[in-house]
Every structure is written in C-alpha cells, then in structure tokens.
DRENLUM-611270 format. One record per residue: residue in one letter; z, x, y of N, C-alpha, C, CB in turn. Coordinates in steps of 0.05 Angstrom, whole numbers, plus 5000, padded with zeros to 4 digits. Each point is the difference from the previous one (the first is absolute). Glycine has a CB too. Layout:
! DRENLUM-611270
AZXYZXYZXYZXY...
***
This chain:
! DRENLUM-611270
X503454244659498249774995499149885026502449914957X495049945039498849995028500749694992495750445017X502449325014500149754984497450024995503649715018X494350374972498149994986501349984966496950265043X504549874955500350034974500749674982501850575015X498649255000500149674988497649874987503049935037X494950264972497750034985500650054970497650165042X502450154957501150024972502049884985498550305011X503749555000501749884987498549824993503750125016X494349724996498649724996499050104966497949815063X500350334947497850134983501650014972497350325039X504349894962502049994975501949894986499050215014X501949505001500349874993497749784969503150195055X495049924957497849904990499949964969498050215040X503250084955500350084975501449844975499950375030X502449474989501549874982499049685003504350385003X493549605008498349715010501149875021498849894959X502450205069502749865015497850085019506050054983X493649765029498149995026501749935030495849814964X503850255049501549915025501549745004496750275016X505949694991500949805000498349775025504650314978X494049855040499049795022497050124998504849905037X493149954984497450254999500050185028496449654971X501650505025501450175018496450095024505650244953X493049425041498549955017501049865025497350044965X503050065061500349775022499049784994500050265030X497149694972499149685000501249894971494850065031X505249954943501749874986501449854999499550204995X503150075026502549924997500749805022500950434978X496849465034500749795011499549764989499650255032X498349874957498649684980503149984982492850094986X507550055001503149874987502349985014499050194965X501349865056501649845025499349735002500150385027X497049664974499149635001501249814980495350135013X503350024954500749914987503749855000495350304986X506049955023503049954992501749845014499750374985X499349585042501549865018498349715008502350495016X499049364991498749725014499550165028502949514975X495950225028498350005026501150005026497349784975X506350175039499550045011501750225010497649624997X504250584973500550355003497750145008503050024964X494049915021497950164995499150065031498649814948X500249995063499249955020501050095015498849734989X504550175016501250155021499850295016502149704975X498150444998500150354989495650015016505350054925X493849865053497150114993497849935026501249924943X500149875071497949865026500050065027500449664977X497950255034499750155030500049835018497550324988X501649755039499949755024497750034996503449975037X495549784971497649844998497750044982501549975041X496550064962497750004975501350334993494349625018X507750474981500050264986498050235004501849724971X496950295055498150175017502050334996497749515042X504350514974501050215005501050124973500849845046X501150054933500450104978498450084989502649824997X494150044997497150114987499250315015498049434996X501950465032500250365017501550134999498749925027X503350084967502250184987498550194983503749644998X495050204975499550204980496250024996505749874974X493249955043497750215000499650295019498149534988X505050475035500650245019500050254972503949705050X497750274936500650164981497250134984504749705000X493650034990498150104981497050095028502249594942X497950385072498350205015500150264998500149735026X502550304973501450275012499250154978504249875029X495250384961499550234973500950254999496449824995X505050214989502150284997497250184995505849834972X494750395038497650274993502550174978496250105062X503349924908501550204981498550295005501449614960X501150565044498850245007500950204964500949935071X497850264924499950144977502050245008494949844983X504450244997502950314989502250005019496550404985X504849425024502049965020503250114981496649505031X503450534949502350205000502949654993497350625053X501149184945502149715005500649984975498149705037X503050514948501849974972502449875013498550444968X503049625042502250035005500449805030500150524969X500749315044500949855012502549835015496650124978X503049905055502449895011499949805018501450364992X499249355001499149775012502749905016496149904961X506050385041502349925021499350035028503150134970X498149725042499549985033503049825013493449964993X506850185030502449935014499849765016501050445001X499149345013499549765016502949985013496149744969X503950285058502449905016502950094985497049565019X502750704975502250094991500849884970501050065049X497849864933500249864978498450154985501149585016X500050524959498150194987499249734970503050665020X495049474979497449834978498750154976498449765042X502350164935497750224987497449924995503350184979X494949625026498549885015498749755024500950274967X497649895042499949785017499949705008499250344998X502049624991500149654992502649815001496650164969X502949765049503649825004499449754996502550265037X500049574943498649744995500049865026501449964952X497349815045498849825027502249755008494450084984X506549845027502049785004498849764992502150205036X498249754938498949724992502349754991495750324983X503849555044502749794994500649734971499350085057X502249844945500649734982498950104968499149585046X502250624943498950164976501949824984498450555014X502049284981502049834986497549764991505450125032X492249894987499349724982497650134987501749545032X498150744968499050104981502450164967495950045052X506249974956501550084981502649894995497650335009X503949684980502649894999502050285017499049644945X499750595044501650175017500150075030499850124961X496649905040499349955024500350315009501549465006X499350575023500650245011501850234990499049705031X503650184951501450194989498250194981504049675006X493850184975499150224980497750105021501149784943X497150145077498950175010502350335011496249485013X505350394997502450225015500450184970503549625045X496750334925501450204986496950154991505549734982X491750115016497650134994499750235027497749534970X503150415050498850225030502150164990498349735052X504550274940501450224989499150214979502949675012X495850194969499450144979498050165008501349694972X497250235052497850265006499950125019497649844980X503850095035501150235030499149865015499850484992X498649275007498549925029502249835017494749974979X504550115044501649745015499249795004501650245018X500849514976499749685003500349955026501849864958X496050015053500649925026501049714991496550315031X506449624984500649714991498849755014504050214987X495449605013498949735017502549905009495649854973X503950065049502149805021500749734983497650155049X499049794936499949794988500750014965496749895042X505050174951500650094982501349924980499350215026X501149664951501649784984503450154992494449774975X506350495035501950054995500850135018499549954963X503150115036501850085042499850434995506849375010X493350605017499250254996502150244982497249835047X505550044958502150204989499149974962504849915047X494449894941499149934972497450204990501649465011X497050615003496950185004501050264999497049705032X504650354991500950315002502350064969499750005069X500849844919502950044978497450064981505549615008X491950184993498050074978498950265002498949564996X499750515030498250244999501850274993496649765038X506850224968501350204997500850225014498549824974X504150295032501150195019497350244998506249884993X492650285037498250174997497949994998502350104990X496549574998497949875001498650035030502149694961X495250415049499249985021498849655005499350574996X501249305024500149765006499249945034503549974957X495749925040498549995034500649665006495050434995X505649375034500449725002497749905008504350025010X494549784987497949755011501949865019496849894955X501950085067501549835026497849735008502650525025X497349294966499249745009502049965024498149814954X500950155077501250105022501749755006496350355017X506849564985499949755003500149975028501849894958X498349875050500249975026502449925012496049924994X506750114991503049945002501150305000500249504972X500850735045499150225006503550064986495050025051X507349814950501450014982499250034977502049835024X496850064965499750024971497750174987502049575003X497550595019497250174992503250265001492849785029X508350284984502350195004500850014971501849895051X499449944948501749934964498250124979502049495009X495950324999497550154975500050305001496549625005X503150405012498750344998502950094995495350095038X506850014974503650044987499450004974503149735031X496950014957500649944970497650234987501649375003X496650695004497450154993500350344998497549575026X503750494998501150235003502150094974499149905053X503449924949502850084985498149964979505349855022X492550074965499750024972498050194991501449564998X499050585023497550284992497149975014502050024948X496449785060498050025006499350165025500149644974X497950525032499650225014498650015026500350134958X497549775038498849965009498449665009500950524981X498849395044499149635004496749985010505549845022X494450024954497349905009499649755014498750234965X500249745052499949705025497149964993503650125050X496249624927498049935005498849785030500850154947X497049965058499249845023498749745005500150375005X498149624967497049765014501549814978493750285014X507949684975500749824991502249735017498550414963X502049645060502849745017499449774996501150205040X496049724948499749704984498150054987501549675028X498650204945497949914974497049985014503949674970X493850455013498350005009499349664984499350635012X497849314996498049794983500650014972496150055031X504150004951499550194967500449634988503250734997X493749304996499449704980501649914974495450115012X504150114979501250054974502849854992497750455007X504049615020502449914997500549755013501250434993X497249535025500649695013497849824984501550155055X496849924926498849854978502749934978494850265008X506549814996502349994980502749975014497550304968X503149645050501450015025502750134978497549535043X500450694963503050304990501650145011497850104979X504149835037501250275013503050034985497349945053X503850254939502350034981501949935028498450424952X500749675071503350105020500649665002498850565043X499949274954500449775009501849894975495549955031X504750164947502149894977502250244998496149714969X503950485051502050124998500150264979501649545016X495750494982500550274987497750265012501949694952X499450565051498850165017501350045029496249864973X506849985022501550025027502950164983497949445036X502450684950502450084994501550145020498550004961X499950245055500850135023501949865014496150185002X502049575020501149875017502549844990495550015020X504549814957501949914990502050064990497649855000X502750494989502450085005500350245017500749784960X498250155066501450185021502149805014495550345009X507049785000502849825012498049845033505950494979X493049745033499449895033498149694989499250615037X499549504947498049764994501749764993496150294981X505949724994500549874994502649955010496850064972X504050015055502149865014498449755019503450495000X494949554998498849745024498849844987499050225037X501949734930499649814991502249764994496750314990X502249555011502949744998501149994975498049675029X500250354948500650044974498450304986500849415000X500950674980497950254986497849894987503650324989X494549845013497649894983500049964966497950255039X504849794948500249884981501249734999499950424989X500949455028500849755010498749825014503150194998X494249925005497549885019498150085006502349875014X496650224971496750154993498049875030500149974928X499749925080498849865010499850105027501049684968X502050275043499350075029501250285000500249505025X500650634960498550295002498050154998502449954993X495149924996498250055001498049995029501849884953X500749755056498449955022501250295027499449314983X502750815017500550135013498950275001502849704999X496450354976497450224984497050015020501949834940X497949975057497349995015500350015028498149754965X503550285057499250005024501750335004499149385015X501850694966500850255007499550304986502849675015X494650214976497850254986497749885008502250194956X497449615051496449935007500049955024498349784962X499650245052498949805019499650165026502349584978X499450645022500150095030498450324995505349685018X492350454995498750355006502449985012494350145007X506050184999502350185010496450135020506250134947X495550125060499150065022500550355009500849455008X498250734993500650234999502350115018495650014986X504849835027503150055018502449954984498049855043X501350054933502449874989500750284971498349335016X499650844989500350144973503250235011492950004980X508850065042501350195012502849884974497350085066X502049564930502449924988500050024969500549705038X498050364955499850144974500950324991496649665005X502750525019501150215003502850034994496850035026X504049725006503649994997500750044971500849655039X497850154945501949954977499050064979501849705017X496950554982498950144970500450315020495349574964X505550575024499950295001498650154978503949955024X495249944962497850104982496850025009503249794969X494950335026497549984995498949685004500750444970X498549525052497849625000497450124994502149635044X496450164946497450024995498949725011500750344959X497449605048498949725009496850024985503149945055X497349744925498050054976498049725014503650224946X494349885047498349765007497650055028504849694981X495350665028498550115018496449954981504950415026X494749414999496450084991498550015028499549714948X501850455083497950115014501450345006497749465023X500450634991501250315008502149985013496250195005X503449545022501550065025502649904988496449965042X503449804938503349934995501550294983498749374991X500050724988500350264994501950265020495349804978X503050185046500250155028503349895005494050005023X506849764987501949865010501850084987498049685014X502050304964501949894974501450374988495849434979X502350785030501150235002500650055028497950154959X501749855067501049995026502349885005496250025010X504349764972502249805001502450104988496749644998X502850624983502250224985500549884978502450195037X495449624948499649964977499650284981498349545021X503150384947499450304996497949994972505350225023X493449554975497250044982499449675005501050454956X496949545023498349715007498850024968498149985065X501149674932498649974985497149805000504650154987X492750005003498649895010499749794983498450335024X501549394985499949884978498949715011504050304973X495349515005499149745015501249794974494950205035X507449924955501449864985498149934970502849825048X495350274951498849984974498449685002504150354973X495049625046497849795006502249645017495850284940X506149875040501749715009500449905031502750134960X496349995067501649895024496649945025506650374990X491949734999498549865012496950034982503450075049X495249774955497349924984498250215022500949374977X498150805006496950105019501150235017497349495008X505450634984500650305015498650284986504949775012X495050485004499550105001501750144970498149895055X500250194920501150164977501850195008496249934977X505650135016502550235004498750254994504149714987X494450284996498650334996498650045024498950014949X499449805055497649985020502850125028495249464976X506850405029501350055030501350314991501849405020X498150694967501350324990499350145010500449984966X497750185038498850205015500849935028496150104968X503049795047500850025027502249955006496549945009X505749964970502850065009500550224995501449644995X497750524992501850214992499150245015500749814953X496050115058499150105020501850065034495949774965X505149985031501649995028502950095002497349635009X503850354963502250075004501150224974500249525031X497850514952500950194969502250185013494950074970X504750115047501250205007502949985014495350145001X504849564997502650005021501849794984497550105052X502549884930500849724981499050054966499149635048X502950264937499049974976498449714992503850354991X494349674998498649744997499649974963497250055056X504949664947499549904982498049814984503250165018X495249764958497849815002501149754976495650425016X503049434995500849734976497449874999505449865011X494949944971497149815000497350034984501849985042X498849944929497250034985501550264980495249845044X506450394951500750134988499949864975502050255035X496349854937500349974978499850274977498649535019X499950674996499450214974500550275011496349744976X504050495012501150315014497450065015503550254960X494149675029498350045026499449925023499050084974X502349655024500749825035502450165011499049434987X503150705002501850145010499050275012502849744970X495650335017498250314998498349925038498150104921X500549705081498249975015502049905027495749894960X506149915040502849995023500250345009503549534971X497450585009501850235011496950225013505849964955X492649995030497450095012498449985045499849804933X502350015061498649805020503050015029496449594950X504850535033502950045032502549894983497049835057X503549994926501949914985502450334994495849524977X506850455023502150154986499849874974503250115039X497049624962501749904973498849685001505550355003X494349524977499149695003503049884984493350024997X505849715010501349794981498649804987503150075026X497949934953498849864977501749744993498250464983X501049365017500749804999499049714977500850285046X498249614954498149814985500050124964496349915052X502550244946500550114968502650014986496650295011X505649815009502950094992500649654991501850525042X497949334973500449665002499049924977499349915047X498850244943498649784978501150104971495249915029X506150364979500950224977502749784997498050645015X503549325002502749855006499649764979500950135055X496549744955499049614987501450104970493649775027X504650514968499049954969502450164984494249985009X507250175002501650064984503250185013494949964967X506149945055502150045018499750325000503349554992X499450625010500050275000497650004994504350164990X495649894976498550134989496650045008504049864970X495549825046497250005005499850185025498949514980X503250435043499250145020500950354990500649525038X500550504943500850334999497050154995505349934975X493049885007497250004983498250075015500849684974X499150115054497249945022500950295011499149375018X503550745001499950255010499550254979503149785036X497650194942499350284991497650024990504050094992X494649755007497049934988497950135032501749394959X499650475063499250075032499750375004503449485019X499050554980500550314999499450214981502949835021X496850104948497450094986497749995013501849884966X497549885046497449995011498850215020501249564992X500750465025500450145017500250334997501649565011X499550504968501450195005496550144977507649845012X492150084976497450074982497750015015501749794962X497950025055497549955026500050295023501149364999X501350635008500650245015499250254992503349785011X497450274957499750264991496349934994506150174976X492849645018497550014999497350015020502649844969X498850095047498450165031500950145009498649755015X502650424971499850325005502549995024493750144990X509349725006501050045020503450094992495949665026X505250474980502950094984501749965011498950304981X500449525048502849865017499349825024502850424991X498349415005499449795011498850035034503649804963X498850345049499350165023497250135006504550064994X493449974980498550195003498149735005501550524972X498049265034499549835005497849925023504050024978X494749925038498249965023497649915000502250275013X496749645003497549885002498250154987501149805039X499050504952497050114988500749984974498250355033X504249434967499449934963498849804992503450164990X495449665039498949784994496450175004504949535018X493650154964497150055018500849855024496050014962X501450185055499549885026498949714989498950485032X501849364994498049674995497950055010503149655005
***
C-alpha cells in the first residue's frame, strides 16, 4: 500500500455516507482553526512579523514555481523514502518544531508525538514546548525517529542539561534554531498582548530541567512568576556568534543542523564550521517583515553548498506539490509545520494524524503524476523555466 491509497479509503468510505473527519483542503483547515480557537491561540500559531510581507512571499514563491508532468513514465509503482543525517524517512517530510501546542490542544505535543508515530515521520520537538522532553519521547515511542529543537540559551549550564536530557530520551539529531534570540514585531500578538511564555506555558523544558531549576529560589510551582522572570533573560535577548557553535559540538555527538539559513555564504560557514546540514528557512514569515521568501533563497543555497551538506527547507509548505517543487529546487526533505497545528486545534491525534496523511497522499499521487517514481528522481528540469 502506497500513501496515496487514503484517497481511496476517503472515496470509499463514501459509500457508507462518512466523509472525512477533518477537510483535507489547506486553506479551510485554517479557516476552522479560526473558527475553533480564540484569538489569541489563533494568532499566535497563524501570524507573522509585521504587515505579514514575508509569510505572503512565502507562498506566492511557491505559486510561481510550475511542475512540468511528464507522460508514460512507468510511475505505477512508487518510492518517496529518503535517508536525512542518518535517519531513515519514508517520506520526505519531518514535522516542524511548533512550540506551546497546548494552547492549541489539551494534549498538545504528546498527540502530535503519537500522530508522527503513526506515520514514520519524524517530530522535531520545540525548546518551547508545553510538555518536558522525557513526556514527548514516552509519547512518540521506543524506535520512534525523533529529532531536538534547540532555542539557544544563554546559561551554557543549562543548554548542557537540555541537550543530556534530549539525548537519554532518544532524540537524534539537534536542530539550533537561529534568527529567532528575540521576538520579532508580530502585531497580532502585541494587539492582544499575547505571549503564552509570560504565563508560564511553553516553558516545560526549562522548568523541569534540575540546572535551571536549581538557581531558582523557589520551583516554579511555588512561584510562577519569577520563574518566568528568570525564563526570559536566559532564552532571549542575547545573538550568539559563530565561534560559539565548537560548544554545541562538545555537547551533542549527534548530527547538528542550523535552521534559519537564508544567504549562500552563511550556508558556506555553517558547513565549513562542520555543521552537518542546514535549514533554509525564515521561520515562516514570523522573524522579520519584508525578507527574502525561503523558496526564492533555495537555489543559491543549494547552489553553494548542495553537494557538501544536506539541505533542509521550511516556510510556506502546505501541499505535495510545494514539497515536489522544494525537493525540485535543492531541498532533501522539508518541514511542515502550520497545517499539522491546525490538524492538532481541530481534533488532537486524530486531526494531526489526518493533515499528514492527507499531505503524503498528496504527495505521493502528485509524484506519480508528473511522471516521477522517486523522489530522488527530482531536479530543476521538473520545474518550468521562469
């Protein structure tokens, strides 16, 4: 069985009048995100920095771009597995680190962690995350492929602990996101003066790691407050610096990746530096107003460095043909993020189990319809020229 075949389960389902438990349009399924959540879960998840310039470029990068379907290609039969940093995938798609999934769900990150089980993909976990990391890894399950999110702190004790606690629980591979060391502008939420970390949720990590929470006077169940206040000067406020990446090495012997590349030369550095992949990404519009679309920065990263690094893509991913056109374009593998979130709003597991296999149908049917029978078989002469 391929994952196209969720098609026909849809379809035949039909029979007995049982229509999909969620829809299995992207734009929709946000409008009923809207619908389902207040204003300021929705927002949080759905908004960008500043007039929302870069998130808009995100996805008109995408609808420029045009798959060429090629004929009698022999694409009965299909293989959308691919290997990434030693982590095997049966497609290319690893979920995206999307933090504070709690004030979209009651379960939050645990049912994302048992939906990425159910379909082989790997969960990348968030730093910012409503549940501790040993609670995530008990959900996704022994064997589960699992990858960490590193919000970098600036207390180099307690970045140690973190990553430790991350390791002993299976995770494999660390992603260091970059352009995020403070909150961008994003209206949305200071129109609503929304930030969850400030009430204490989306810190589970930090709050129950021991280093963190030995340099507190009280535990943060005894004083929400000024743990929080100790929260904020030791995940925000301070860039790091490429001399500082040797200390990350020390303390991960796994695979790093550094997410948030949008020029060649940081690209260049960041594999010189014995980084061992990257992600191009611009966080999905959220960190600065009026950047350069992540599709748009693709090519000439991958230009500079495809051959010497695996490159990962994020940012604007919603349908198997935005995945089709990434991996077209220098991408191994993307992350998907935003849809899985809204799958979560509307119906925990079950919604996010829904949004990925609905994705990978997509995908996996798109592939065989431009004439292509493995993902690998992939490259720029599957796009039109611009």
């Amino acid at each position: 069985m391929g994952f196209g075949d969720y098609q026909s389960e849809i379809y035949l389902n039909g029979l007995a009048d049982q229509q999909p438990p969620f829809t299995t349009d992207p734009t929709a399924l946000e409008a009923a995100a809207r619908e389902r959540l207040e204003d300021g879960p929705f927002w949080y998840v759905a908004g960008a920095a500043g007039s929302g310039a870069t998130a808009r470029a995100n996805r008109e990068a995408f609808d420029r771009r045009r798959l060429v379907p090629r004929m009698l290609a022999d694409a009965t039969e299909r293989d959308l597995g691919t290997t990434v940093l030693g982590t095997e995938m049966p497609a290319p798609v690893l979920l995206a680190p999307v933090g504070v999934q709690s004030i979209l769900h009651e379960d939050g990150e645990l049912a994302t962690a048992r939906a990425a089980a159910a379909t082989g993909l790997p969960m990348i976990l968030s730093t910012a995350a409503s549940h501790t990391i040993e609670e995530v890894a008990e959900a996704n399950g022994p064997g589960a492929p699992r990858w960490y999110q590193l919000y970098w702190p600036n207390d180099d004790d307690v970045c140690a602990s973190i990553l430790d606690r991350a390791k002993k629980a299976g995770f494999t591979t660390l992603v260091v996101t970059l352009d995020t060391w403070t909150l961008a502008w994003r209206p949305h939420d200071l129109d609503a003066s929304y930030l969850p970390f400030i009430r204490g949720v989306g810190t589970a990590i930090p709050f129950s790691d021991p280093v963190f929470r030995a340099a507190l006077a009280k535990p943060p169940e005894e004083d929400l407050i000024s743990a929080v206040l100790q929260w904020v000067p030791t995940f925000t406020g301070t860039d790091k610096s490429w001399d500082r990446l040797p200390f990350l090495r020390a303390h991960w012997d796994g695979p790093i990746v550094l997410k948030g590349i949008q020029h060649p030369d940081d690209a260049r550095r960041a594999v010189d530096a014995g980084m061992d992949g990257i992600v191009v990404s611009n966080h999905g519009g959220r960190q600065v107003d009026g950047a350069v679309a992540s599709l748009d920065a693709l090519p000439s990263i991958a230009a500079a460095v495809g051959d010497r690094t695996d490159i990962l893509f994020d940012s604007g991913v919603r349908t198997g043909a935005d995945v089709l056109k990434a991996l077209a374009l220098g991408a191994k593998a993307v992350l998907y993020g935003r849809p899985y979130a809204y799958g979560l709003a509307l119906g925990g597991e079950d919604g996010v189990r829904h949004v990925l296999r609905s994705l990978l149908a997509d995908l996996d049917l798109t592939l065989g319809l431009t004439g292509h029978r493995s993902v690998s078989e992939l490259g720029p002469r599957s796009l039109a020229s611009e």
